[in-house]
C-alpha positions as CSV (number, residue, x, y, z in Angstrom):
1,X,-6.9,1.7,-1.7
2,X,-4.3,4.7,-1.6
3,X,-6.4,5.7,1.9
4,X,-6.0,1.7,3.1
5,X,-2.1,2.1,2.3
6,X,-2.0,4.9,4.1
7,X,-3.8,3.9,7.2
8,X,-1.9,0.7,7.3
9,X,1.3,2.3,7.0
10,X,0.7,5.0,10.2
11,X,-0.7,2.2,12.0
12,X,2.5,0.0,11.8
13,X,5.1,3.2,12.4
14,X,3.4,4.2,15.2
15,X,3.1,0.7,16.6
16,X,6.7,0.1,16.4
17,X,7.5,3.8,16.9
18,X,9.9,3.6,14.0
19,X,10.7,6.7,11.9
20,X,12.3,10.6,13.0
21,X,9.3,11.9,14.6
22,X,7.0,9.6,16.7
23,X,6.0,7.2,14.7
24,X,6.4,8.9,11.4
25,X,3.9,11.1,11.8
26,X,5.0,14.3,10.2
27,X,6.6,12.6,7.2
28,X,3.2,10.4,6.2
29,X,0.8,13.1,7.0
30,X,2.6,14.8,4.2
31,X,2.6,12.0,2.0
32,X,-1.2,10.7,2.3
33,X,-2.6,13.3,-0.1
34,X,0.3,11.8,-2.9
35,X,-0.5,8.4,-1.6
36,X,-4.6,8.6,-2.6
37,X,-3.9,10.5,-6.1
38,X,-1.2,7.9,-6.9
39,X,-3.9,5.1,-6.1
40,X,-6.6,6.9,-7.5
41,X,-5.0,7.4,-10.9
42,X,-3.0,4.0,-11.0
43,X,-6.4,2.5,-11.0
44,X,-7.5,4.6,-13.4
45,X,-4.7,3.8,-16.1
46,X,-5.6,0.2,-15.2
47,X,-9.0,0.7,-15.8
48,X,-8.3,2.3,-18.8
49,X,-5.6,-0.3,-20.0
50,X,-8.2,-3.1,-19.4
51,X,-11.0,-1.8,-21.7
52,X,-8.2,-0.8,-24.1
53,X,-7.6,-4.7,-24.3
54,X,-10.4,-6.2,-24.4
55,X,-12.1,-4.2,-27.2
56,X,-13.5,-7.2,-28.9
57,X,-13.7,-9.8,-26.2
58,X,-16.7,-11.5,-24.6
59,X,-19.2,-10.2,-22.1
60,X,-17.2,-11.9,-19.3
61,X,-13.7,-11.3,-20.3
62,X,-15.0,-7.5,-21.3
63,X,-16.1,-7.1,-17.5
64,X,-13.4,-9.3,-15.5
65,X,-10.3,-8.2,-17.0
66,X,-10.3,-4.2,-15.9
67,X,-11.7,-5.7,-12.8
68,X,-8.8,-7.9,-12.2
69,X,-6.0,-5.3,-13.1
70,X,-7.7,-2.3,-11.2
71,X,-7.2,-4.8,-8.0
72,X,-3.5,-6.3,-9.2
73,X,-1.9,-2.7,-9.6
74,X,-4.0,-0.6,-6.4
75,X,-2.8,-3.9,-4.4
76,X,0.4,-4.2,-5.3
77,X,0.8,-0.4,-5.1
78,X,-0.5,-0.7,-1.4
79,X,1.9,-3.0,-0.6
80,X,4.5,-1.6,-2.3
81,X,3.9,1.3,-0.1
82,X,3.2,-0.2,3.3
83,X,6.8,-2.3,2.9
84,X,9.2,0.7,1.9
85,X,7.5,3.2,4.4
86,X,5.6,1.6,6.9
87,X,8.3,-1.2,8.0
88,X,11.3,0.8,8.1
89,X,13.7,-2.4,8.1
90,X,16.6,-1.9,10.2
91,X,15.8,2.0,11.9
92,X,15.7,1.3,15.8
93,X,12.1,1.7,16.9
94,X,11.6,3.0,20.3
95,X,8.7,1.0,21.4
96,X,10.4,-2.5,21.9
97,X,7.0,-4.3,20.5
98,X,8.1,-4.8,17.4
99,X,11.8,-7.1,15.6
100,X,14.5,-5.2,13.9
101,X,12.5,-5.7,10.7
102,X,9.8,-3.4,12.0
103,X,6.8,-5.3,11.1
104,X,4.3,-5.7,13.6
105,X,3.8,-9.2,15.2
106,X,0.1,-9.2,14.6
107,X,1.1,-8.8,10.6
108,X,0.2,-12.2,8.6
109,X,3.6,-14.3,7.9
110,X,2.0,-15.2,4.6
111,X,2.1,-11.8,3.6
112,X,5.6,-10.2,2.9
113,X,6.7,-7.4,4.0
């Protein structure tokens, strides 16, 4: 998920050209090896959290559970990411494709950013 985040993210900056190099580049080429090892161990914690709670629980519960917050948390870390660095919300991007807000027109409405 951290390597999705990432990927997203570049894609976006680059398309509206926002950030102090082209695109960003420079800054999230720095920031992808952080990016994986913070998704990588957030799902781990989850994982480990999950099991930790559902020592006693049936079969199903016992399986879905770390499931489910392994997902919730690399998700919502994802996103987290993509909106605080990949939509840079008021920096002028240079490409004139994309609003102020800096999110790319092809990005779902029902998704925030």
């Amino acid at each position: 998920m951290g390597c999705v985040a990432w990927s997203l993210t570049v894609w976006a900056r680059a398309y509206c050209d926002a950030g102090f190099d082209a695109g960003g580049r420079f800054e999230l080429n720095l920031l992808l090896l952080p990016v994986v090892g913070a998704g990588a161990s957030a799902g781990l914690v989850a994982q480990a959290a999950g099991r930790r709670l559902v020592l006693h629980a049936p079969t199903t519960v016992r399986v879905l559970l770390p499931a489910l917050l392994v997902a919730g948390t690399t998700v919502g870390l994802a996103w987290w990411f993509f909106a605080t660095r990949g939509t840079l919300d008021g920096y002028p991007g240079d490409s004139g494709l994309c609003p102020a807000s800096n999110v790319p027109p092809r990005w779902p409405d029902w998704i925030p950013a």
